[in-house]
MIDOSE-1310 file (N, C-alpha, C; in nm, 2 decimals, decimal comma, always signed):
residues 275
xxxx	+0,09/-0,12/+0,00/+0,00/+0,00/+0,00/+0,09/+0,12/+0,00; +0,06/+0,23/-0,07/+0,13/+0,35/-0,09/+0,11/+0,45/+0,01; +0,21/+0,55/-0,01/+0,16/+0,66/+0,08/+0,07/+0,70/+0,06; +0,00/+0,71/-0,05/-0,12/+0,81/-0,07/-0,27/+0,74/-0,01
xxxx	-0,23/+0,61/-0,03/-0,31/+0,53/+0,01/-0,35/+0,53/+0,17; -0,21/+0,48/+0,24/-0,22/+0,49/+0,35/-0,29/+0,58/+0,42; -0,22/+0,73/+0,39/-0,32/+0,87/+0,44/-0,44/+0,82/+0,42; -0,50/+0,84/+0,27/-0,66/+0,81/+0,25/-0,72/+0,74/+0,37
xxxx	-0,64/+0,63/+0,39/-0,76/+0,54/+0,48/-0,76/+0,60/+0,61; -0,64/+0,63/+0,66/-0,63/+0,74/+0,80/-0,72/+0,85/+0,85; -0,74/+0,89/+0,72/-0,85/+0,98/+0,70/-0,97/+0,92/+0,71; -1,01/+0,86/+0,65/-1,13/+0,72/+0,65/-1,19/+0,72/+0,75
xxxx	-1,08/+0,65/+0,80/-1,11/+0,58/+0,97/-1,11/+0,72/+1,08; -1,01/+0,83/+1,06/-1,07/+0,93/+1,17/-1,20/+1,01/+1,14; -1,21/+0,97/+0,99/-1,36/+1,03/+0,97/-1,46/+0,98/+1,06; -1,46/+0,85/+1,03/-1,55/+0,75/+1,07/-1,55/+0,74/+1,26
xxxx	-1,45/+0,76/+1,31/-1,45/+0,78/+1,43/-1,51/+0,91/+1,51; -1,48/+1,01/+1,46/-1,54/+1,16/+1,45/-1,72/+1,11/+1,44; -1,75/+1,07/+1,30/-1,94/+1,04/+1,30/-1,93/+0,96/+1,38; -1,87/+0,85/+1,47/-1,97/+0,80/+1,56/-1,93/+0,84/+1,67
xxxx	-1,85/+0,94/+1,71/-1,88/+0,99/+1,87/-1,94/+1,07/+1,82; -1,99/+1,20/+1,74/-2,12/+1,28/+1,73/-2,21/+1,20/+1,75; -2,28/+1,07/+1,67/-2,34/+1,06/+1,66/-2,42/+0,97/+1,84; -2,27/+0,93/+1,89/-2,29/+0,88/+2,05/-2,36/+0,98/+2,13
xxxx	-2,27/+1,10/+2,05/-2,32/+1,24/+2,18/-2,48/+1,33/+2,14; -2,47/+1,33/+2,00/-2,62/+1,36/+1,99/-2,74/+1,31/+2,02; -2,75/+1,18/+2,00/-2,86/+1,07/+2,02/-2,91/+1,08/+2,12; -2,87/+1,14/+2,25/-2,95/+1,20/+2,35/-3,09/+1,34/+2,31
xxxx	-3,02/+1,36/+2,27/-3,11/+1,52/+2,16/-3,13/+1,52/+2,12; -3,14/+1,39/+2,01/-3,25/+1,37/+1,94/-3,33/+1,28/+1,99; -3,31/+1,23/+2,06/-3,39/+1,11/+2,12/-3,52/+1,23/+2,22; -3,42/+1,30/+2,28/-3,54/+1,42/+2,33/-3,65/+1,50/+2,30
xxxx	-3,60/+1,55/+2,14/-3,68/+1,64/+2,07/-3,77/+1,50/+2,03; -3,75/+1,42/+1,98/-3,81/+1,29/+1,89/-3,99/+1,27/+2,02; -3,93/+1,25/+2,14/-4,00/+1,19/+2,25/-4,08/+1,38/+2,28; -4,08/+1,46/+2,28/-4,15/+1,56/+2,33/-4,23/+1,60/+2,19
xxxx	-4,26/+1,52/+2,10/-4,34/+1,48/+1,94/-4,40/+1,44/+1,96; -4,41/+1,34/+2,05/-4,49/+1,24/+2,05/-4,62/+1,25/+2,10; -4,72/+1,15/+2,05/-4,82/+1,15/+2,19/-4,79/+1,04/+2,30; -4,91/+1,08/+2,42/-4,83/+0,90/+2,51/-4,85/+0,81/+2,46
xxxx	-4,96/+0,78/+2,39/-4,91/+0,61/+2,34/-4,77/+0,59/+2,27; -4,75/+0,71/+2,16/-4,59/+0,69/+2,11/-4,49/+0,70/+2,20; -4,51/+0,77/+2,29/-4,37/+0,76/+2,38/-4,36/+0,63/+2,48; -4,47/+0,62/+2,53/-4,45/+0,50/+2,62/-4,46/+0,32/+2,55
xxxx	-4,46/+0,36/+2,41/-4,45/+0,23/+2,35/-4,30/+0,14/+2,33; -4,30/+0,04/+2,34/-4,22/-0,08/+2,37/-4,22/-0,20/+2,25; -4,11/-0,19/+2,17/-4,01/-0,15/+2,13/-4,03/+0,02/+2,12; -3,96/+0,13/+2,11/-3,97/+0,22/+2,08/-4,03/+0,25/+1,92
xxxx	-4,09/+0,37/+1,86/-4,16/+0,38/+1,79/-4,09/+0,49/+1,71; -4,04/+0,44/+1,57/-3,96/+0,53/+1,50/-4,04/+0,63/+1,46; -4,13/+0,56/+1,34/-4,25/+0,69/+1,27/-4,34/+0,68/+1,35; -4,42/+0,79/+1,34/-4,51/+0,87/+1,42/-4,59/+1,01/+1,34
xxxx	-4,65/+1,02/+1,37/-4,69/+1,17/+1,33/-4,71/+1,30/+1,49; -4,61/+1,32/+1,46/-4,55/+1,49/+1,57/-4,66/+1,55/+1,56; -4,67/+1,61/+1,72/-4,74/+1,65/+1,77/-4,70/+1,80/+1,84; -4,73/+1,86/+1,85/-4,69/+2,05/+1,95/-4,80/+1,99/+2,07
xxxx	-4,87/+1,90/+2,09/-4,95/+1,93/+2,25/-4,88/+1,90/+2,40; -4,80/+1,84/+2,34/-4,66/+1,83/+2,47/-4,65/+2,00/+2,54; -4,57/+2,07/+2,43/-4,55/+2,18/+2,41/-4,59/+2,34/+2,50; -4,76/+2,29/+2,43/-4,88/+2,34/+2,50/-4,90/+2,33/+2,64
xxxx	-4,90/+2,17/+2,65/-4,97/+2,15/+2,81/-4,86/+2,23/+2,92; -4,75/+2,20/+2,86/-4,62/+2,27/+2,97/-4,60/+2,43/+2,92; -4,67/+2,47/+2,81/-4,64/+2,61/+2,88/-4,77/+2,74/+2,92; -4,89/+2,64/+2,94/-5,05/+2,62/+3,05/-5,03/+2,60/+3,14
xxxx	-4,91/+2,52/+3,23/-4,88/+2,49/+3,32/-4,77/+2,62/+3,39; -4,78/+2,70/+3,36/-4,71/+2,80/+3,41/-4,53/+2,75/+3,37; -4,49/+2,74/+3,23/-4,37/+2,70/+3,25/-4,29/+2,85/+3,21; -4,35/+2,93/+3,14/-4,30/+3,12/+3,10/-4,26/+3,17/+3,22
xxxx	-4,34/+3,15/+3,35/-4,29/+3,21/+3,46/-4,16/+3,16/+3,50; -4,12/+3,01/+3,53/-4,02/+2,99/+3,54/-3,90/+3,03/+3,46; -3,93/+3,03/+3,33/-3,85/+3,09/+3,21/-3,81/+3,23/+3,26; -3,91/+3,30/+3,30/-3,88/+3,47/+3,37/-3,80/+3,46/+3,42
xxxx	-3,79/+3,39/+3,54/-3,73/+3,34/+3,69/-3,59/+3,32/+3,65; -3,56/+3,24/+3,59/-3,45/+3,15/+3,55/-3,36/+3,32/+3,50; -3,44/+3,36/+3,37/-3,34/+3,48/+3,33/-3,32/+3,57/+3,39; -3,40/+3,61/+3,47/-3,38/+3,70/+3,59/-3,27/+3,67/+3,69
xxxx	-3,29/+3,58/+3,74/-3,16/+3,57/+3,88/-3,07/+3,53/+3,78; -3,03/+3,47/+3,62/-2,92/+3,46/+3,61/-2,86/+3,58/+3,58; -2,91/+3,69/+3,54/-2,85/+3,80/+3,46/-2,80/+3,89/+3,62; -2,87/+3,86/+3,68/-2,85/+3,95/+3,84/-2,73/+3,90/+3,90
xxxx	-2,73/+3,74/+3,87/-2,58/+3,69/+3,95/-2,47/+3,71/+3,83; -2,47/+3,71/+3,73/-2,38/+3,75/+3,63/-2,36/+3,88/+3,66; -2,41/+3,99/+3,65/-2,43/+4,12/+3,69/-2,28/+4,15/+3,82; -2,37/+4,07/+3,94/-2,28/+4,10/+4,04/-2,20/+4,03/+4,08
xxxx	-2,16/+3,89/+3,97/-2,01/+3,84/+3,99/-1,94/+3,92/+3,96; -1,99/+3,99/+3,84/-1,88/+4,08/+3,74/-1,83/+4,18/+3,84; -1,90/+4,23/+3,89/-1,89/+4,34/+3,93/-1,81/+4,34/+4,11; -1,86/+4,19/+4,17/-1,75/+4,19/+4,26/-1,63/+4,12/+4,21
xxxx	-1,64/+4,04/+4,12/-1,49/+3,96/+4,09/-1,44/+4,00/+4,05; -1,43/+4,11/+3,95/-1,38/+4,13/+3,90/-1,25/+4,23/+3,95; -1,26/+4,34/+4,03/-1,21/+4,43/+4,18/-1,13/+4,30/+4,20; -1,18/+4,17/+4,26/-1,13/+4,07/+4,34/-1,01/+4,02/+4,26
xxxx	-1,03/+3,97/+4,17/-0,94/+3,96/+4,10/-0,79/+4,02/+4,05; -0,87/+4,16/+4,04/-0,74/+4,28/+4,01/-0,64/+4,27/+4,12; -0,75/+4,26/+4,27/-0,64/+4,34/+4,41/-0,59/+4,15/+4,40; -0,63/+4,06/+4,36/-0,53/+3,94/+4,38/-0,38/+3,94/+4,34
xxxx	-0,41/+4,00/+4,20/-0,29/+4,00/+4,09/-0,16/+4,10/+4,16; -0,24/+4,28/+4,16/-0,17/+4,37/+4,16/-0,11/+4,36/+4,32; -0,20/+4,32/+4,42/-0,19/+4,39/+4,57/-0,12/+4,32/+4,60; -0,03/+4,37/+4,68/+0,05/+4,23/+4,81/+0,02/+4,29/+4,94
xxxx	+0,00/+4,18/+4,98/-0,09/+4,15/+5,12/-0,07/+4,06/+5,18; -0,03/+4,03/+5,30/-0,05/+3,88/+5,41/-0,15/+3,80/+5,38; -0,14/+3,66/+5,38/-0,19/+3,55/+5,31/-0,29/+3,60/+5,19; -0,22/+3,65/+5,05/-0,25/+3,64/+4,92/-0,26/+3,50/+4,90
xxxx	-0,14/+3,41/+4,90/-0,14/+3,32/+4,82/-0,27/+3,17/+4,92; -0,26/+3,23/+5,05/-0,42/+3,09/+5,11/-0,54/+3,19/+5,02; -0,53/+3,30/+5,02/-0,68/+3,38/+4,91/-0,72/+3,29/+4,81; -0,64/+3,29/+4,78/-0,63/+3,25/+4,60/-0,66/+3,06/+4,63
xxxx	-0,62/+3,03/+4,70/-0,64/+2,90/+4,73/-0,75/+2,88/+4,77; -0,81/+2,99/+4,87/-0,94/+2,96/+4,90/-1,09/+2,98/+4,82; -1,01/+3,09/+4,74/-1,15/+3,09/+4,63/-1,14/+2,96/+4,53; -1,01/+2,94/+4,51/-1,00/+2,79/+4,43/-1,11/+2,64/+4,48
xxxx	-1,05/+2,65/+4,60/-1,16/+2,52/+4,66/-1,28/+2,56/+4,67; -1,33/+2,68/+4,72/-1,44/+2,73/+4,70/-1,51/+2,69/+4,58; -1,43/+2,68/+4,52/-1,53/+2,66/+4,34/-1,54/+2,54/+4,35; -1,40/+2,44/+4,45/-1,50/+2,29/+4,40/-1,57/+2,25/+4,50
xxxx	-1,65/+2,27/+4,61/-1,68/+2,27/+4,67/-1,85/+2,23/+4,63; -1,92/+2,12/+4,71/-2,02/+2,10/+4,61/-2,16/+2,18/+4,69; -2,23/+2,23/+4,61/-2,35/+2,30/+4,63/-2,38/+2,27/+4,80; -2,42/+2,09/+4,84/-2,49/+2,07/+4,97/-2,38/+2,15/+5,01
xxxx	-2,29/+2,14/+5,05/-2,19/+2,18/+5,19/-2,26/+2,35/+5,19; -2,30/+2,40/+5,09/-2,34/+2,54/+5,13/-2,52/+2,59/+5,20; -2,58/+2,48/+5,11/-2,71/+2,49/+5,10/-2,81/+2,49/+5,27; -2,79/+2,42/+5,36/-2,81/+2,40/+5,45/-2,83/+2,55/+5,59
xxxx	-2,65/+2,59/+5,57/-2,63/+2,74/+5,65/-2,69/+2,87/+5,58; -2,69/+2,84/+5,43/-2,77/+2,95/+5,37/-2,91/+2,94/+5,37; -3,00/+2,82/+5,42/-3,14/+2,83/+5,42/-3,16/+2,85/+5,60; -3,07/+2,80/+5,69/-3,10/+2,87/+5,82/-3,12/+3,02/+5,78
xxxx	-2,95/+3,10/+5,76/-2,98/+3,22/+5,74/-3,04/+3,28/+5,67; -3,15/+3,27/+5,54/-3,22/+3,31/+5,49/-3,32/+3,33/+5,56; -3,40/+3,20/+5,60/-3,52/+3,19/+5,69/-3,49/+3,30/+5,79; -3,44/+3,30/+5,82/-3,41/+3,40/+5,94/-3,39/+3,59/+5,91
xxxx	-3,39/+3,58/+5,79/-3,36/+3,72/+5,73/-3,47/+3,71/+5,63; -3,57/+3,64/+5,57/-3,72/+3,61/+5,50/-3,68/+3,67/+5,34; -3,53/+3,57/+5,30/-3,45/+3,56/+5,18/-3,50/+3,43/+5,11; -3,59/+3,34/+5,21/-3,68/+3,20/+5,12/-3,75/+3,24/+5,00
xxxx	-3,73/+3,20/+4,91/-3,81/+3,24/+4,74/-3,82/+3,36/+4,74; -3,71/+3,44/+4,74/-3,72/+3,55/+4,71/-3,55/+3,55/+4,58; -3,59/+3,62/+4,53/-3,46/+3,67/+4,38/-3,34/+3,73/+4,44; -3,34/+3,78/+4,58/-3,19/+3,85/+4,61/-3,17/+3,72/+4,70
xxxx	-3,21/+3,62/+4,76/-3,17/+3,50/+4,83/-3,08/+3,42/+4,70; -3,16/+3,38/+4,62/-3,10/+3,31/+4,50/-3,03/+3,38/+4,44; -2,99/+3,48/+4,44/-2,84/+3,55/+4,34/-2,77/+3,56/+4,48; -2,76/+3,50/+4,58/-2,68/+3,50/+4,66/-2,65/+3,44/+4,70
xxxx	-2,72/+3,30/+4,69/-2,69/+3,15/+4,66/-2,61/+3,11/+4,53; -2,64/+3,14/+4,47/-2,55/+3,13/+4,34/-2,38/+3,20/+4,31; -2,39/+3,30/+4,37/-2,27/+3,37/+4,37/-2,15/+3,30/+4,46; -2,20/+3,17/+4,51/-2,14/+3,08/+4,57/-2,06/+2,96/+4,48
xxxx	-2,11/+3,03/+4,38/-2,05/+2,92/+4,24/-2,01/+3,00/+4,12; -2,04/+3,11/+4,11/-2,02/+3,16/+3,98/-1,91/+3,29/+4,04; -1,90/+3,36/+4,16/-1,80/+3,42/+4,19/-1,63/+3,39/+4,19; -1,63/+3,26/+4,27/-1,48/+3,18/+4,24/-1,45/+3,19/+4,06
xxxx	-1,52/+3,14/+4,05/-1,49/+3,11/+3,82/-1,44/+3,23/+3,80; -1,52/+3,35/+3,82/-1,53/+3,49/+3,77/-1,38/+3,53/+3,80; -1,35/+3,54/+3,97/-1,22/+3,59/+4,03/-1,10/+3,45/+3,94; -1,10/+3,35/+3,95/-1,01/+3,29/+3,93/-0,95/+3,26/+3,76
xxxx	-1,07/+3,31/+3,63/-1,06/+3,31/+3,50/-1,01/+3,46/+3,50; -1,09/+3,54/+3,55/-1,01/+3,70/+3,55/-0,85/+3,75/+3,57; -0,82/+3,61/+3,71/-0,70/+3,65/+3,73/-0,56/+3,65/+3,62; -0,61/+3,51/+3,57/-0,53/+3,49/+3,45/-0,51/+3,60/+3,35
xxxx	-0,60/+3,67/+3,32/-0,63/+3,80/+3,21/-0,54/+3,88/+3,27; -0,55/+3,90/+3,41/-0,48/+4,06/+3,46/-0,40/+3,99/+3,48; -0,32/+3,90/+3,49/-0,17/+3,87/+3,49/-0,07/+3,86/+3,37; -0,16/+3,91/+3,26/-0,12/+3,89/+3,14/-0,09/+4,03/+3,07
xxxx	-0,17/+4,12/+3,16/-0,15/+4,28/+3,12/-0,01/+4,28/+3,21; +0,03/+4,41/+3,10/+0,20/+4,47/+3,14/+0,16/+4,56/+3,24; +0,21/+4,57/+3,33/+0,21/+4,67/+3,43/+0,27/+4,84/+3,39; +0,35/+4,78/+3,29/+0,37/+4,94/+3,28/+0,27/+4,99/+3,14
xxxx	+0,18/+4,96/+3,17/+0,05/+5,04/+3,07/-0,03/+5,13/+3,21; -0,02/+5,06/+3,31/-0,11/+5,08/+3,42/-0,04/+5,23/+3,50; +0,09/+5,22/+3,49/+0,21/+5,30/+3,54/+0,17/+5,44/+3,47; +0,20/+5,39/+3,30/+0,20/+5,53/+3,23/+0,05/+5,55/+3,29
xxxx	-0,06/+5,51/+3,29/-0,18/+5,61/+3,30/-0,21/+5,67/+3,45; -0,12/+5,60/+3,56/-0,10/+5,66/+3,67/-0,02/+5,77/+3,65; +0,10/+5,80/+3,60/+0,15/+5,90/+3,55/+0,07/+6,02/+3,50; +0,00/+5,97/+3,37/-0,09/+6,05/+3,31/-0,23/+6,12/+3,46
xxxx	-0,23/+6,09/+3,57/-0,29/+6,14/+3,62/-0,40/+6,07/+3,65; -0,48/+5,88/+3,58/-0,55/+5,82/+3,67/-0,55/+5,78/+3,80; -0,65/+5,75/+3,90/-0,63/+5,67/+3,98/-0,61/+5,53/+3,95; -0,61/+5,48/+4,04/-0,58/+5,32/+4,07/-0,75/+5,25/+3,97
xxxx	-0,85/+5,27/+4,04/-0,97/+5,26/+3,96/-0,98/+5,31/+3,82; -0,95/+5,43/+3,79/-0,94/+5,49/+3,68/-0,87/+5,43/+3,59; -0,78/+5,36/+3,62/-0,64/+5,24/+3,51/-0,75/+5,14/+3,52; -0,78/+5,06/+3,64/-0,84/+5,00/+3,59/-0,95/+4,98/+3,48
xxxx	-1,03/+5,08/+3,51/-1,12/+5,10/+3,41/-1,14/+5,14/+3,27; -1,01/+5,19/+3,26/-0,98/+5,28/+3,08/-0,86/+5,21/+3,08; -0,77/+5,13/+3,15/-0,71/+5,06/+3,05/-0,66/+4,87/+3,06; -0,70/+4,83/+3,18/-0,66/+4,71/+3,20/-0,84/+4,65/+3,14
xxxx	-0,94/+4,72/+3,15/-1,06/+4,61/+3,13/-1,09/+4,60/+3,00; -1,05/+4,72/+2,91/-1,08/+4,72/+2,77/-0,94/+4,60/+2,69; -0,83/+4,59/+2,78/-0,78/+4,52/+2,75/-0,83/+4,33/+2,75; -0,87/+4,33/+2,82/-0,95/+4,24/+2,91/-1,05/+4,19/+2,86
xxxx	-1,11/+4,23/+2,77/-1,23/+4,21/+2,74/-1,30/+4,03/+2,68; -1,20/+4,02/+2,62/-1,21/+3,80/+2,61/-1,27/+3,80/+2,72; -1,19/+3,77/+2,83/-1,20/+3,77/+2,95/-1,31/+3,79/+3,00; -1,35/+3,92/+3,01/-1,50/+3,97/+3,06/-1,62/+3,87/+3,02
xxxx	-1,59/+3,87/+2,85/-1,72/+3,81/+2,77/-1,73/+3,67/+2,86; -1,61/+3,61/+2,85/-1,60/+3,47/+2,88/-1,64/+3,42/+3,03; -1,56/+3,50/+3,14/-1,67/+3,48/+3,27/-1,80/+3,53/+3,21; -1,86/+3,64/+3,19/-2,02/+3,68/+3,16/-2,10/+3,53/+3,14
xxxx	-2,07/+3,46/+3,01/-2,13/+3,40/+2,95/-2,13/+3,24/+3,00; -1,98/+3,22/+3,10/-2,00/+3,05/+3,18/-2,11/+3,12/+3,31; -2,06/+3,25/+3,34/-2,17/+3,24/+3,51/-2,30/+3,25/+3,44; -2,36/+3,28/+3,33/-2,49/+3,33/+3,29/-2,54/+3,17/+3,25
xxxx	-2,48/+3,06/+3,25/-2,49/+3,00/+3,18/-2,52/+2,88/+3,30; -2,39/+2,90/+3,43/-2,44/+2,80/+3,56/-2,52/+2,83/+3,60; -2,58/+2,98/+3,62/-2,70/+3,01/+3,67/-2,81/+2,98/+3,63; -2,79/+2,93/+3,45/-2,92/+2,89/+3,40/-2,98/+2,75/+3,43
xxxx	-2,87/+2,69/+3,45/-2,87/+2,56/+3,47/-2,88/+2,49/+3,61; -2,89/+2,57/+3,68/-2,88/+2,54/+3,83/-2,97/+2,49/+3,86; -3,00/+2,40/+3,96/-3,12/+2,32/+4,04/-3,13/+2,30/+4,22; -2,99/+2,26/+4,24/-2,99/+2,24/+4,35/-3,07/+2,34/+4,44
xxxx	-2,98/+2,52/+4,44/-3,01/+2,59/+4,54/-3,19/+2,63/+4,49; -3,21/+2,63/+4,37/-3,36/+2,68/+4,36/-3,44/+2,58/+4,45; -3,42/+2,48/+4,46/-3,50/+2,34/+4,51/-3,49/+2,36/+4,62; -3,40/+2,40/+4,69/-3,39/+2,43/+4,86/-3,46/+2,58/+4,89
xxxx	-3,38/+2,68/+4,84/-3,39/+2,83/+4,90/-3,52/+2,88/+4,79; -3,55/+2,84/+4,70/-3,68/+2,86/+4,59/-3,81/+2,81/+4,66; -3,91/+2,87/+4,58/-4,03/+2,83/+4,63/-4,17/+2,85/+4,51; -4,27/+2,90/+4,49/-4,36/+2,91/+4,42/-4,37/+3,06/+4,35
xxxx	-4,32/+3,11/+4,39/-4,24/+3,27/+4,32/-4,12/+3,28/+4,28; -4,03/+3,21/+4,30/-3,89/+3,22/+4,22/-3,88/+3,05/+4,18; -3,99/+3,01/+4,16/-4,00/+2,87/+4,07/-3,90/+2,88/+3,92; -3,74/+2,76/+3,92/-3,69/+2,79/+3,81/-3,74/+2,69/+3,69
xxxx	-3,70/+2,72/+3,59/-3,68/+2,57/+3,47/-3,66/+2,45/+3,53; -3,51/+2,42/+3,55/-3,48/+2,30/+3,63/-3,56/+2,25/+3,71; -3,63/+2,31/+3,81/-3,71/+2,27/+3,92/-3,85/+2,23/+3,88; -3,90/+2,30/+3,80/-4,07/+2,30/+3,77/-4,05/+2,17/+3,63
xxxx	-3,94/+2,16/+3,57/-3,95/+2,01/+3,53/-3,97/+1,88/+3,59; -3,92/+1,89/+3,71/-3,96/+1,75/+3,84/-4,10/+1,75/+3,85; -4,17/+1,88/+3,83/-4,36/+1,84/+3,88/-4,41/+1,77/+3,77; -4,34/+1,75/+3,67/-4,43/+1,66/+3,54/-4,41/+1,48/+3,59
xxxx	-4,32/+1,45/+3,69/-4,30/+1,35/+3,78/-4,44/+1,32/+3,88; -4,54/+1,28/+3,85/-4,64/+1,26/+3,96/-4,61/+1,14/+4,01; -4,72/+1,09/+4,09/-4,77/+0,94/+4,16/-4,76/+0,87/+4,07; -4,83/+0,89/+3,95/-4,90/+0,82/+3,88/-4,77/+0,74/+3,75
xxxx	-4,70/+0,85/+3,78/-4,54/+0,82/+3,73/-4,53/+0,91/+3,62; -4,38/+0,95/+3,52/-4,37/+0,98/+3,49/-4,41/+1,02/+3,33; -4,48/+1,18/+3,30/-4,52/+1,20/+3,17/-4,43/+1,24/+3,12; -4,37/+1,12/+2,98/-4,24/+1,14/+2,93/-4,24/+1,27/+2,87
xxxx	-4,37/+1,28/+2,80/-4,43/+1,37/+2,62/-4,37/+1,53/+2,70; -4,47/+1,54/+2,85/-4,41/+1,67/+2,89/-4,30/+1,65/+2,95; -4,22/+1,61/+3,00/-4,10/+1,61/+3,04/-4,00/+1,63/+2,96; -3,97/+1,58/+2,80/-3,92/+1,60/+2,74/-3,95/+1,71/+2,65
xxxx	-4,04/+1,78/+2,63/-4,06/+1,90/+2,58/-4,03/+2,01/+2,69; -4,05/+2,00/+2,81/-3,99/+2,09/+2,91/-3,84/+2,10/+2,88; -3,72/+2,00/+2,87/-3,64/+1,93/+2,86/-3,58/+2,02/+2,75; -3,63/+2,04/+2,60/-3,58/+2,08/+2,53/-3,63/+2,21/+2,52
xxxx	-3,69/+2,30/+2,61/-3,74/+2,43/+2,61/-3,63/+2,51/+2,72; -3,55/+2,42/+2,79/-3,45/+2,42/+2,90/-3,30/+2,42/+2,80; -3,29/+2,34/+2,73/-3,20/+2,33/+2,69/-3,15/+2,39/+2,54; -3,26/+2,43/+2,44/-3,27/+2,47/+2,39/-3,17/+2,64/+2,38
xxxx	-3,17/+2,75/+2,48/-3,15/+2,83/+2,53/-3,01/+2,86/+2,49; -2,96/+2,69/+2,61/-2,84/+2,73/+2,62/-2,74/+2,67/+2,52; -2,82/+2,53/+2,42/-2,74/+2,51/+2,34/-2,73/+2,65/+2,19; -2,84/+2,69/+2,18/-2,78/+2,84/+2,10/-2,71/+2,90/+2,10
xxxx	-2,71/+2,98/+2,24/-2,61/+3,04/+2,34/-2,45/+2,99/+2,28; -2,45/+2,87/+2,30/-2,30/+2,82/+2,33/-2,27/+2,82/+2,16; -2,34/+2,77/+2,08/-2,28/+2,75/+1,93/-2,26/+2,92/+1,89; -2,33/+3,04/+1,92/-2,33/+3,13/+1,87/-2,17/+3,24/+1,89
xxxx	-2,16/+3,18/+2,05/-2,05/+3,25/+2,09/-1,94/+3,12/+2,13; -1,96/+3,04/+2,07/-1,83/+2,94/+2,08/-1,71/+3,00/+2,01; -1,71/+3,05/+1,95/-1,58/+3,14/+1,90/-1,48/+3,21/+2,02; -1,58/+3,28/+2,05/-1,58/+3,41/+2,19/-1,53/+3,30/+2,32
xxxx	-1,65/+3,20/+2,36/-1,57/+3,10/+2,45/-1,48/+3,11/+2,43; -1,40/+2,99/+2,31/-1,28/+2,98/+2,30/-1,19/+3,04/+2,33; -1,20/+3,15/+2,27/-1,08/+3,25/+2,22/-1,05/+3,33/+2,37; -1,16/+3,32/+2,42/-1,15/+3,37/+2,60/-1,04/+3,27/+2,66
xxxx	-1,06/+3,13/+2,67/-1,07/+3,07/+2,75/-0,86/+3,04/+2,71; -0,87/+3,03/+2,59/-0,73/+3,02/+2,54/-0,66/+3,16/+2,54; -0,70/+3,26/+2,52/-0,67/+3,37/+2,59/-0,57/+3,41/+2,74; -0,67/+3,35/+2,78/-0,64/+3,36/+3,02/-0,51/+3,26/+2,99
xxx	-0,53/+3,13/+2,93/-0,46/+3,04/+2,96/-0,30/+3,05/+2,94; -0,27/+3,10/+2,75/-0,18/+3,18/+2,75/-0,10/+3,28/+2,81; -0,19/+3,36/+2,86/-0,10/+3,52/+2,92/-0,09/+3,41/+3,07
């Protein structure tokens, strides 16, 4: 077999390896959208049921069921906790880089574990103290629950960015007569900007997705997506048709999201990692 040959098949076979992990990794999503088509006899049939004639009443019943409010809900606390990661991590971040301080480097370690840190270990002290402060289903409880996850990411992707600015850009505009805030803001963030987009868009994106804290510190007014999908779970057992059309009205969102600015991801995320 020749060279030319040999390549060709290389190519072949990485093709062929490429379509079947797509096709491993999609078949969930289609299998989703396929099932929220259906009516219940189609979905609950056994063998599974390839043709069918698609249906929108899945669709319907889940958004009669008050599913737009949670839709509200969901975009509301995420844009509020994105909002005020940004806006404290980002400060957080800078004085990590620029400041020296007595135990900087346990800081930085502790917002690190902080991030892996799993949801329960927080959930529990923050629904005493909420109850206690009448922060139960209300929208500033939940962006303050959340900031318990999307703050660490924010400070600890940011830091990378501002360690990658030259310090003497920061100098000359101190010179020129900014403050300390003033450099930051006309010349290290406009530098920065990958950065910005790219925390914006992962915290906007955990907050979308979140379930745990809504399920604990949430209630029947700050009802999210994630959560008001479990009520299609009765006694009676589970209604696939609306579950799976909830499912892809949830998901839907954020898989746009991500194809649209997957560039921007990227280029953020290899950005930080570089500098």
């Amino acid at each position: 077999m020749g060279y030319r040959q040999r390549r060709r098949l290389v190519a072949w076979l990485c093709a062929i390896i490429v379509a079947a992990a797509l096709a491993f990794t999609f078949f969930p999503f289609f299998w989703l959208i396929t099932t929220s088509l259906k009516k219940p006899i189609d979905a609950f049939a056994l063998p599974p049921t390839w043709i069918f004639i698609p249906t929108l009443d899945n669709y319907g019943q889940v958004l009669e069921a008050g599913f737009l409010k949670s839709y509200f809900n969901n975009t509301l606390v995420g844009i509020l906790c994105t909002m005020v990661s940004l806006i404290l991590g980002v400060p957080a971040a800078y004085a990590m880089v620029r400041a020296n301080f007595r135990g900087k480097s346990f800081m930085g370690a502790w917002i690190l574990l902080s991030r892996l840190a799993p949801p329960v270990a927080f959930a529990i002290p923050l629904y005493v103290l909420f109850r206690s402060v009448g922060l139960v289903d209300n929208y500033l409880g939940l962006t303050i629950a959340y900031l318990t996850i999307t703050m660490p990411f924010v400070v600890w992707i940011m830091t990378g960015f501002f360690e990658g600015v030259p310090v003497e850009l920061e100098e000359a505009a101190l010179i020129d007569g900014c403050t300390r805030l003033g450099a930051l803001l006309r010349v290290v963030l406009p530098v920065s900007t990958p950065g910005l987009a790219t925390a914006a868009i992962f915290s906007l994106m955990m907050s979308w997705n979140q379930y745990f804290y809504p399920l604990i510190l949430g209630g029947r007014n700050t009802i999210t997506s994630p959560v008001m999908i479990t009520g299609f779970v009765t006694f009676e057992g589970p209604n696939w048709g609306k579950l799976a059309a909830a499912g892809v009205l949830v998901v839907a969102p954020v898989l746009v999201f991500t194809v649209v600015a997957q560039r921007g991801i990227v280029r953020g995320l290899v950005g930080g990692a570089v500098k």
